[in-house]
Biopython code that builds the backbone (N, CA, C, O; Angstrom):
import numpy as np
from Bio.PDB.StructureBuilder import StructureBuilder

atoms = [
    (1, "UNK", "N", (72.905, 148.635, 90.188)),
    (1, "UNK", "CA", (72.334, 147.516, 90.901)),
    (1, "UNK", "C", (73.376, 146.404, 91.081)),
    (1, "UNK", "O", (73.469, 145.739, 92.113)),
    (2, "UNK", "N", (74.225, 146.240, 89.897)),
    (2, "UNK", "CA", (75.313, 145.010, 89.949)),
    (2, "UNK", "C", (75.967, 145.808, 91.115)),
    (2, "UNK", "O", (75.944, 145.287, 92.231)),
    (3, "UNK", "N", (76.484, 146.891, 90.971)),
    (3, "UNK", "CA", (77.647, 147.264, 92.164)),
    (3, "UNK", "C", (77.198, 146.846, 93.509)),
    (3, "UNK", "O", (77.801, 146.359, 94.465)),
    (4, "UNK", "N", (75.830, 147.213, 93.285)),
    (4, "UNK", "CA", (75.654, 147.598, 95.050)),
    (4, "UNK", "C", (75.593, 145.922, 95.951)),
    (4, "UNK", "O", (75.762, 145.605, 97.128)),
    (5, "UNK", "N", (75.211, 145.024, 94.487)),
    (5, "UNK", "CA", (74.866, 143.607, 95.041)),
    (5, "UNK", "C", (76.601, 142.694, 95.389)),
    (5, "UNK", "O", (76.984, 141.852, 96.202)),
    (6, "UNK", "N", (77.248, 143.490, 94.215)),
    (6, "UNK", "CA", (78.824, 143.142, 94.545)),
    (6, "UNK", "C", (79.280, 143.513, 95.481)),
    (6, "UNK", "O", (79.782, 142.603, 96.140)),
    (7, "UNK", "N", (79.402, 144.884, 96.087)),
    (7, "UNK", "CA", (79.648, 145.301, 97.571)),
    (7, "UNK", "C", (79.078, 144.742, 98.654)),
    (7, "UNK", "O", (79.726, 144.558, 99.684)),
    (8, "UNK", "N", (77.769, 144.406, 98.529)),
    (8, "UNK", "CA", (77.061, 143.817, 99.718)),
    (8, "UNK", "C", (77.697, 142.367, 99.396)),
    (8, "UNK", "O", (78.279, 142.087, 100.444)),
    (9, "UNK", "N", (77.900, 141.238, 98.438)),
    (9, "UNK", "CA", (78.734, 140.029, 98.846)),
    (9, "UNK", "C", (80.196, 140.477, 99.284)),
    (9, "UNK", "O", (80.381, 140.000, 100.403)),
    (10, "UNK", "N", (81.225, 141.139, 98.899)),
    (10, "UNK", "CA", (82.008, 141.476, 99.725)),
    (10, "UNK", "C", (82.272, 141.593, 101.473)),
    (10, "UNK", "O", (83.095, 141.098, 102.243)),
    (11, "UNK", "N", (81.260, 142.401, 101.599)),
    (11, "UNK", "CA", (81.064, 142.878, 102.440)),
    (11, "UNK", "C", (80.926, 141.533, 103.720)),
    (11, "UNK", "O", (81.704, 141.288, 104.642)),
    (12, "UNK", "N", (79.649, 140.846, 103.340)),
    (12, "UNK", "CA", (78.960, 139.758, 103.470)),
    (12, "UNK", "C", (80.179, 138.672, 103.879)),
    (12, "UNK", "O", (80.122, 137.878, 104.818)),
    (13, "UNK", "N", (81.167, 138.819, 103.045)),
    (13, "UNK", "CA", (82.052, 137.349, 102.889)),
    (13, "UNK", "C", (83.391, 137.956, 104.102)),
    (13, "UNK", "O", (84.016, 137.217, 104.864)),
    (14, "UNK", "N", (83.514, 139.052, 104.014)),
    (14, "UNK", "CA", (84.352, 139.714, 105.271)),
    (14, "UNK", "C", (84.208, 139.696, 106.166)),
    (14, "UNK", "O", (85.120, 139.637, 106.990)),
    (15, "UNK", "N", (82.843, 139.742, 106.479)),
    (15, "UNK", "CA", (81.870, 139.835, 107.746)),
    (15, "UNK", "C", (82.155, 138.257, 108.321)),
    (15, "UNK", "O", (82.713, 138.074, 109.403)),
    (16, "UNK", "N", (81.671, 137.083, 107.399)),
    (16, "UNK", "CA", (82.316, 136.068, 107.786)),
    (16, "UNK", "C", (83.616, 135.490, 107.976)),
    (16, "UNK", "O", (83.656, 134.611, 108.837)),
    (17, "UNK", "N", (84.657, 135.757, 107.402)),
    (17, "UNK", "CA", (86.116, 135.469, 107.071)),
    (17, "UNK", "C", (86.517, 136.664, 108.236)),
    (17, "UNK", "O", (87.691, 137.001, 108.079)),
    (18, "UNK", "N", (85.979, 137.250, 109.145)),
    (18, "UNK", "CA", (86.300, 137.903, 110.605)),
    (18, "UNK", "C", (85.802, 137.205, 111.493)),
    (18, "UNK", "O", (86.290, 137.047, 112.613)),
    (19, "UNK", "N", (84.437, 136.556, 110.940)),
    (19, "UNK", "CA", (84.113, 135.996, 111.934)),
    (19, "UNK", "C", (84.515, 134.437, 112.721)),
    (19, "UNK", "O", (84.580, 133.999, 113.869)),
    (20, "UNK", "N", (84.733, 133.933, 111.287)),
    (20, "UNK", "CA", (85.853, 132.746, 111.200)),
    (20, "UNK", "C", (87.135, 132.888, 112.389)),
    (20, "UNK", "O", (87.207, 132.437, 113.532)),
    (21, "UNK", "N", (88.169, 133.786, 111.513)),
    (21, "UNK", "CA", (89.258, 134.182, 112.019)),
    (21, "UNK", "C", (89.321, 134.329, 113.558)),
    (21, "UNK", "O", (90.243, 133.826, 114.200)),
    (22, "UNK", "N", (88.000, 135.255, 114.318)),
    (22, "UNK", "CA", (88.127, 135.551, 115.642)),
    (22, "UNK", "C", (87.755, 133.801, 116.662)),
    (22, "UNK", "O", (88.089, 133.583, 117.827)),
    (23, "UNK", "N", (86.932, 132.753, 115.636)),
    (23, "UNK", "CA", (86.572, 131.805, 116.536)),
    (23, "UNK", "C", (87.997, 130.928, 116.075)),
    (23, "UNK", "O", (88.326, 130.105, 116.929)),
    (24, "UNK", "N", (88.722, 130.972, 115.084)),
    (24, "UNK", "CA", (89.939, 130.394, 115.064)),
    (24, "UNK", "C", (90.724, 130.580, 116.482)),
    (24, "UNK", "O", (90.938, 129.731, 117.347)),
    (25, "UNK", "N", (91.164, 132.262, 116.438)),
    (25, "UNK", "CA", (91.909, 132.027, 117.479)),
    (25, "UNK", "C", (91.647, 132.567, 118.619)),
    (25, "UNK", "O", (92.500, 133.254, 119.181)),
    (26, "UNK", "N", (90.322, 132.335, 119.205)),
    (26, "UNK", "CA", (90.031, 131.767, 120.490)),
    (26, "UNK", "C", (90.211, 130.242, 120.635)),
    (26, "UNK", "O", (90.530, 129.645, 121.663)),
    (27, "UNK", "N", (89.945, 129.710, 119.401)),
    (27, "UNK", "CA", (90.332, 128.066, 119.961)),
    (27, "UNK", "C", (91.615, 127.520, 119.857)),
    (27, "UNK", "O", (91.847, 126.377, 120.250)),
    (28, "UNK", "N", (93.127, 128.799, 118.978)),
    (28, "UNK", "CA", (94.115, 128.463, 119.060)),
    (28, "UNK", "C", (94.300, 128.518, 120.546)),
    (28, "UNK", "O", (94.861, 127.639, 121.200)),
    (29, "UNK", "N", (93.687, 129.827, 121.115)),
    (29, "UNK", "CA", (94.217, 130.066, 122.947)),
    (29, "UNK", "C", (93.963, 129.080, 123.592)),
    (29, "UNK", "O", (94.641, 128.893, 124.602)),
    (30, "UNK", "N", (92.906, 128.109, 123.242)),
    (30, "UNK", "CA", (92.507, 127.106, 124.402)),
    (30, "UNK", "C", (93.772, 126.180, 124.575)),
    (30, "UNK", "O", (94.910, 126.426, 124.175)),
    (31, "UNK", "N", (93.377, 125.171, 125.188)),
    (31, "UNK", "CA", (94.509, 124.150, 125.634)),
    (31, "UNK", "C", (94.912, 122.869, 124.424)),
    (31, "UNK", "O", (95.952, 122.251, 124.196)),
    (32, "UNK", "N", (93.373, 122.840, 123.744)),
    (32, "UNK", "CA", (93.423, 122.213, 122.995)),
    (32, "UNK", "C", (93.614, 122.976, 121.191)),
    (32, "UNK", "O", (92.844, 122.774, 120.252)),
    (33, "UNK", "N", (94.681, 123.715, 121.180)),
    (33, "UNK", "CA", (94.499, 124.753, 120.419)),
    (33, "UNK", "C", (95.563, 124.244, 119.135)),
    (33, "UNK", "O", (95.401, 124.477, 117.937)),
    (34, "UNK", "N", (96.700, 123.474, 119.783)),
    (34, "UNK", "CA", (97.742, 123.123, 118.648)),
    (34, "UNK", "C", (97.190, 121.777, 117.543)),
    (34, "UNK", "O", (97.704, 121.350, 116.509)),
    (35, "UNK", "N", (96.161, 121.435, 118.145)),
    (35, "UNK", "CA", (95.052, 120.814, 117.616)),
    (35, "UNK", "C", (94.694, 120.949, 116.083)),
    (35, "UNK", "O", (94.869, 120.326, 115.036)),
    (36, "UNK", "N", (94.099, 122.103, 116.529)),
    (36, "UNK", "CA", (93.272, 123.230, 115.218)),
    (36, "UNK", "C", (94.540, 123.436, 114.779)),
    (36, "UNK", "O", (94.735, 122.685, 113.823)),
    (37, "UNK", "N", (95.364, 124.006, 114.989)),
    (37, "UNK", "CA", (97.011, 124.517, 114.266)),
    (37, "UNK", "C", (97.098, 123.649, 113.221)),
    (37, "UNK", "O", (97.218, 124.124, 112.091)),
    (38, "UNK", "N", (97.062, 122.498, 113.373)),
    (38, "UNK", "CA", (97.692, 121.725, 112.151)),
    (38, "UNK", "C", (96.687, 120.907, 111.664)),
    (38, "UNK", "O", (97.142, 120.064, 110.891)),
    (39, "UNK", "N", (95.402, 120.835, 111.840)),
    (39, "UNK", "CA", (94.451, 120.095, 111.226)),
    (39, "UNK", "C", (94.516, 120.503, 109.436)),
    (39, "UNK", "O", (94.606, 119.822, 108.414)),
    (40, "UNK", "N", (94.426, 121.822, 109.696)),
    (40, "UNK", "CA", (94.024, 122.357, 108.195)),
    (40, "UNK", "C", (95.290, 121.736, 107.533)),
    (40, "UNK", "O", (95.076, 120.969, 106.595)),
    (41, "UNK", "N", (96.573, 121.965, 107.896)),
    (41, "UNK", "CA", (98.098, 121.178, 107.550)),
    (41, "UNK", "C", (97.741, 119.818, 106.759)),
    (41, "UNK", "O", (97.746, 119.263, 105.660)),
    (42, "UNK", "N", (97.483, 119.713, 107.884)),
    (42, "UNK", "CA", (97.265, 118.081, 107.381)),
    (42, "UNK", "C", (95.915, 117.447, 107.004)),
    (42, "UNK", "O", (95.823, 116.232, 107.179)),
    (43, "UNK", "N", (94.838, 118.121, 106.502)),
    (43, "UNK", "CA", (94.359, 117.934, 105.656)),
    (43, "UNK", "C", (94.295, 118.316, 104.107)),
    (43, "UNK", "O", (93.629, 117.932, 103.146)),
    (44, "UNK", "N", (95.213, 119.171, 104.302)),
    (44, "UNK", "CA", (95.901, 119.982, 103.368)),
    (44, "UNK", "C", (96.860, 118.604, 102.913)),
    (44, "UNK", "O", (96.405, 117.883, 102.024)),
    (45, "UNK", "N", (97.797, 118.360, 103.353)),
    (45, "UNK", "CA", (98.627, 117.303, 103.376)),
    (45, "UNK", "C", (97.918, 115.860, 102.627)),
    (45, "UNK", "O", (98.399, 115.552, 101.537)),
    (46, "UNK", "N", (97.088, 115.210, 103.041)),
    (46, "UNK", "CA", (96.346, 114.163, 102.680)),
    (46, "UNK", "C", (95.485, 114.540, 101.353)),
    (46, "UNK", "O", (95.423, 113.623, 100.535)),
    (47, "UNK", "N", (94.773, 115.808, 100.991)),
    (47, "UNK", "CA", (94.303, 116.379, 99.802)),
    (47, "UNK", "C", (95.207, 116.255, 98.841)),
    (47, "UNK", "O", (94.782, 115.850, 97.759)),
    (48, "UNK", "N", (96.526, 116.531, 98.953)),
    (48, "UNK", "CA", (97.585, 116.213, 97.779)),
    (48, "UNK", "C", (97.489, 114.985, 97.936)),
    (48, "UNK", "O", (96.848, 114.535, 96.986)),
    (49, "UNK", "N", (97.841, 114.048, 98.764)),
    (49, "UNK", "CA", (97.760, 112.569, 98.919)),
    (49, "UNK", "C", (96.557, 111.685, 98.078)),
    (49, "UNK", "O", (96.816, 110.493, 97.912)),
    (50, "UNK", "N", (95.280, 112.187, 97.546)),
    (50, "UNK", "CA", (94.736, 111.529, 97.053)),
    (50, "UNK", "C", (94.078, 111.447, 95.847)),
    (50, "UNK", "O", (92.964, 111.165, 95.406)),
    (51, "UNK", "N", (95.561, 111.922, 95.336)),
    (51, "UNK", "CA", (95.821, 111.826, 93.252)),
    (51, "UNK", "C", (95.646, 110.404, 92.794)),
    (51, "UNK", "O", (96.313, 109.404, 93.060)),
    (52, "UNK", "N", (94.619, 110.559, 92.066)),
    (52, "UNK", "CA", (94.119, 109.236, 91.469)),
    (52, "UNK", "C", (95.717, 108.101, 91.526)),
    (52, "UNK", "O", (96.789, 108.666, 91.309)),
    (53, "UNK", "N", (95.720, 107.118, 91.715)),
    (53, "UNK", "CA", (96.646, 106.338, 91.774)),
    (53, "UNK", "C", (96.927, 106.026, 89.939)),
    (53, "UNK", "O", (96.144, 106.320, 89.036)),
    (54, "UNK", "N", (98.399, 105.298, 89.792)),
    (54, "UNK", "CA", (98.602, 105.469, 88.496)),
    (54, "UNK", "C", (97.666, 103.369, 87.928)),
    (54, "UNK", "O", (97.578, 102.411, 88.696)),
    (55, "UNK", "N", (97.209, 103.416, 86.489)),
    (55, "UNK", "CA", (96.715, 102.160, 86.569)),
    (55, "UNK", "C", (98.130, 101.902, 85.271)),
    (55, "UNK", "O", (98.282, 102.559, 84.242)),
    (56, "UNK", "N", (98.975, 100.774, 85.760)),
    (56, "UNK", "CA", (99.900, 100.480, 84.915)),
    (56, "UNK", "C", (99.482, 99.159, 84.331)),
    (56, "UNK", "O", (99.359, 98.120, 84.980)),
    (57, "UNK", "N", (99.321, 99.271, 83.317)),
    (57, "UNK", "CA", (99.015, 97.802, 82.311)),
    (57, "UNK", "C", (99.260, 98.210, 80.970)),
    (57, "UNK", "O", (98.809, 99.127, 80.284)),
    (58, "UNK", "N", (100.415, 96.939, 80.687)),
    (58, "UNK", "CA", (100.354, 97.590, 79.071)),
    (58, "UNK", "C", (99.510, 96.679, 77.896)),
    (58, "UNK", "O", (98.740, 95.720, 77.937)),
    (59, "UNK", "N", (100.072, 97.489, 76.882)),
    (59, "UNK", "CA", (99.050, 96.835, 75.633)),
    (59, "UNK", "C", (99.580, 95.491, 74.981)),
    (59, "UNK", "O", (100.306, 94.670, 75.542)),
    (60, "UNK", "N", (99.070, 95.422, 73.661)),
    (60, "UNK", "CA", (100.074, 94.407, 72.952)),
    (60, "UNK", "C", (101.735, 94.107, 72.344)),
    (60, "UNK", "O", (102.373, 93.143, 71.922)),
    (61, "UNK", "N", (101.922, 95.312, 72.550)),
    (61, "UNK", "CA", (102.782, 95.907, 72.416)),
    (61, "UNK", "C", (103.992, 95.690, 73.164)),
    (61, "UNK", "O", (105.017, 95.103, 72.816)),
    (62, "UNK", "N", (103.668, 96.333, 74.392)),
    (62, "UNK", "CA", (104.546, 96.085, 75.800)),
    (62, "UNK", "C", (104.637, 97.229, 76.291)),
    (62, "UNK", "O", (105.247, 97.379, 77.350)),
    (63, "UNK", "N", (103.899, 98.573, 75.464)),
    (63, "UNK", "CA", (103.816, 99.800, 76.101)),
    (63, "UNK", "C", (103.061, 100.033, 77.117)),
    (63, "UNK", "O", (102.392, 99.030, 77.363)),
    (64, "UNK", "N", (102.792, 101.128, 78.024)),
    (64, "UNK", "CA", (102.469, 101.197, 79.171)),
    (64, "UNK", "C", (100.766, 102.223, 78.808)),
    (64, "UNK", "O", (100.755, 103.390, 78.415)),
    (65, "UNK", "N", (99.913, 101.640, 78.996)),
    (65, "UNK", "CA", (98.335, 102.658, 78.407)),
    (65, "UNK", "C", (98.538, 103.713, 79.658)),
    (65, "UNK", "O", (98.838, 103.321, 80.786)),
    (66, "UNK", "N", (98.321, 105.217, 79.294)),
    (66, "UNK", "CA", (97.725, 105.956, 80.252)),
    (66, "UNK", "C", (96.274, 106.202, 80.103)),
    (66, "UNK", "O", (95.768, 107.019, 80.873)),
    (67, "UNK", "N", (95.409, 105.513, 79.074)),
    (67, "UNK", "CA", (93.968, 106.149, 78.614)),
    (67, "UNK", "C", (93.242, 105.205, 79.088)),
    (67, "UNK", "O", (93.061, 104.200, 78.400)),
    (68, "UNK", "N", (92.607, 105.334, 80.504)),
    (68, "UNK", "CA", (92.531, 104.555, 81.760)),
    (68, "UNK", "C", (91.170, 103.675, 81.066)),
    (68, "UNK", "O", (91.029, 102.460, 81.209)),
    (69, "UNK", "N", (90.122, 104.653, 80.217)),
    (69, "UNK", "CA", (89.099, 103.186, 80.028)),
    (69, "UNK", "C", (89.671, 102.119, 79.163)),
    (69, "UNK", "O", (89.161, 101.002, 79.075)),
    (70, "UNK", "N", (90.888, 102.540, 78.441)),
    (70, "UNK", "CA", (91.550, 101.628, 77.459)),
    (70, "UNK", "C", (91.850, 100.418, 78.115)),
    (70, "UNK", "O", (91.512, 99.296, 77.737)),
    (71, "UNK", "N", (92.604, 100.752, 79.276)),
    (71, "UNK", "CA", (93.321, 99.985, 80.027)),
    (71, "UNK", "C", (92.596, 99.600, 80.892)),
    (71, "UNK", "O", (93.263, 98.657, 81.318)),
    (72, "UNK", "N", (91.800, 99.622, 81.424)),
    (72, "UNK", "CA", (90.637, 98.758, 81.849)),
    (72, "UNK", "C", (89.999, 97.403, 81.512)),
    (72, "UNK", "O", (89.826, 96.328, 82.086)),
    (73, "UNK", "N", (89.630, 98.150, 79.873)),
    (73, "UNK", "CA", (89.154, 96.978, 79.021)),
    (73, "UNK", "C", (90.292, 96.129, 78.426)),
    (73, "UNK", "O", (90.057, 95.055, 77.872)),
    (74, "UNK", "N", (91.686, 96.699, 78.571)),
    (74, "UNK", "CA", (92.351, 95.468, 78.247)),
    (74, "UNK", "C", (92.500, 94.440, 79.337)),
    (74, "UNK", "O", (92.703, 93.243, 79.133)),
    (75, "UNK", "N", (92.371, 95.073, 80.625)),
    (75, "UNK", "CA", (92.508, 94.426, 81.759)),
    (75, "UNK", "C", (91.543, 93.549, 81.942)),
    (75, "UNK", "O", (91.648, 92.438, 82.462)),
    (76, "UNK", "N", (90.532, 94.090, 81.482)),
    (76, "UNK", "CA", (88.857, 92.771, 81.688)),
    (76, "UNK", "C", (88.966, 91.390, 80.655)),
    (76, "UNK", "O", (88.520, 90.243, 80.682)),
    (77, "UNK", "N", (89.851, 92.224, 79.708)),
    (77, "UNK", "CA", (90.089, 91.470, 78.131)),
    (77, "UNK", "C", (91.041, 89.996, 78.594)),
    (77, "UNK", "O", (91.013, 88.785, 78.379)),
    (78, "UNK", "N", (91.710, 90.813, 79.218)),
    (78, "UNK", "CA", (93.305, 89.732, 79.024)),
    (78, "UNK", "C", (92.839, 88.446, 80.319)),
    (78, "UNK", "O", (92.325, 88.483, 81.437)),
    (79, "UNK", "N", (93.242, 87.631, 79.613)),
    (79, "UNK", "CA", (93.185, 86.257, 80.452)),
    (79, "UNK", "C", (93.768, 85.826, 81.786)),
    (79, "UNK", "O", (94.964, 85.802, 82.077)),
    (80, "UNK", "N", (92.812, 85.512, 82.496)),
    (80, "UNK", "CA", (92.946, 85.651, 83.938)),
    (80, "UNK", "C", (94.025, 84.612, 84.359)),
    (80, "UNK", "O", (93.838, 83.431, 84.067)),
    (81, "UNK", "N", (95.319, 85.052, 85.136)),
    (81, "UNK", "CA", (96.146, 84.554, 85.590)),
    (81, "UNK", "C", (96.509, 83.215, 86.679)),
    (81, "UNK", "O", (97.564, 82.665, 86.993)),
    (82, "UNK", "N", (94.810, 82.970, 87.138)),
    (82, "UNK", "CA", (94.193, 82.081, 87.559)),
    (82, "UNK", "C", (94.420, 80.966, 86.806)),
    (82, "UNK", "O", (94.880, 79.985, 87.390)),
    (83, "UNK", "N", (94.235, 80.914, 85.830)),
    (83, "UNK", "CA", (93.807, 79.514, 84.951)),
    (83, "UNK", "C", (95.036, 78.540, 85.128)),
    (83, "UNK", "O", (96.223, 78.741, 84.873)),
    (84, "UNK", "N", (94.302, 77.244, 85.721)),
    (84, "UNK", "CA", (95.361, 76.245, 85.366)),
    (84, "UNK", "C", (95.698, 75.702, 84.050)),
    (84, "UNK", "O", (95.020, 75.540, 83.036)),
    (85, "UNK", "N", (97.116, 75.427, 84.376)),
    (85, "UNK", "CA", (97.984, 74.954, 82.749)),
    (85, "UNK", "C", (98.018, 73.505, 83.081)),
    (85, "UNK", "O", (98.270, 73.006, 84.178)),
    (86, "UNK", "N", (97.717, 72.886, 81.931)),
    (86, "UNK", "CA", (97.894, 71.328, 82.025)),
    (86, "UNK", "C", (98.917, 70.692, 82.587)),
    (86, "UNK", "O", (99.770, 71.568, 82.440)),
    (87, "UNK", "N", (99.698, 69.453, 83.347)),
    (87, "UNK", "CA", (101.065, 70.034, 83.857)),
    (87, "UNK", "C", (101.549, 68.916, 82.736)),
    (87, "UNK", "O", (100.644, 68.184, 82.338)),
    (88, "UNK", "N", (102.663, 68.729, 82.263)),
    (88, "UNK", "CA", (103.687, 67.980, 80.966)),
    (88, "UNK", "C", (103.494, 66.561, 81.861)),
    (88, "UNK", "O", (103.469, 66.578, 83.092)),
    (89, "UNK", "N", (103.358, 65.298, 81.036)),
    (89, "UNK", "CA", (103.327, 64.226, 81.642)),
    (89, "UNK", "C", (104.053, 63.328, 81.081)),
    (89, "UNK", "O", (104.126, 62.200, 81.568)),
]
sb = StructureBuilder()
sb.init_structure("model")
sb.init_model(0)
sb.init_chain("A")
sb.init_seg("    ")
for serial, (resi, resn, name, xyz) in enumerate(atoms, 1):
    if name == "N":
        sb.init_residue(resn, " ", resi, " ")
    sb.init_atom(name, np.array(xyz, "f"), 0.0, 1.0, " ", f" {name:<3s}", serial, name[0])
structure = sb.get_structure()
């Protein structure tokens, strides 16, 4: 029973991944075809592009946290750069 249900998704997923393939490239032939060519590229391209960004803040220390809720809460912690300083009179 497992086999026959494994062959029939095979089967199933070929059936589509031909069917894919043949509407691919009828729409490479069209005019608007170099289009489709590089979409997947470059979404491919931008998918690597959107690796969590790095959060650099360090501790008390002067080291650099990579343990991002750490560094968060030191960031909420630490005193806002805003604040006015009295000026010397």
């Amino acid at each position: 029973m497992y086999q026959e249900s494994k062959k029939a998704g095979k089967k199933a997923v070929a059936v589509a991944k031909a069917v894919h393939c043949d509407d691919l490239s009828d729409k490479l032939e069209t005019r608007d075809g170099e289009r489709h060519l590089y979409r997947p590229a470059k979404a491919r391209h931008h998918q690597a592009e959107d690796i969590e960004k790095l959060l650099g803040i360090n501790d008390e220390n002067g080291h650099l946290m990579t343990n991002r809720k750490r560094a968060m809460k030191r960031w909420h912690d630490s005193p806002c750069s805003t604040v006015m300083k009295p000026e010397h009179v």
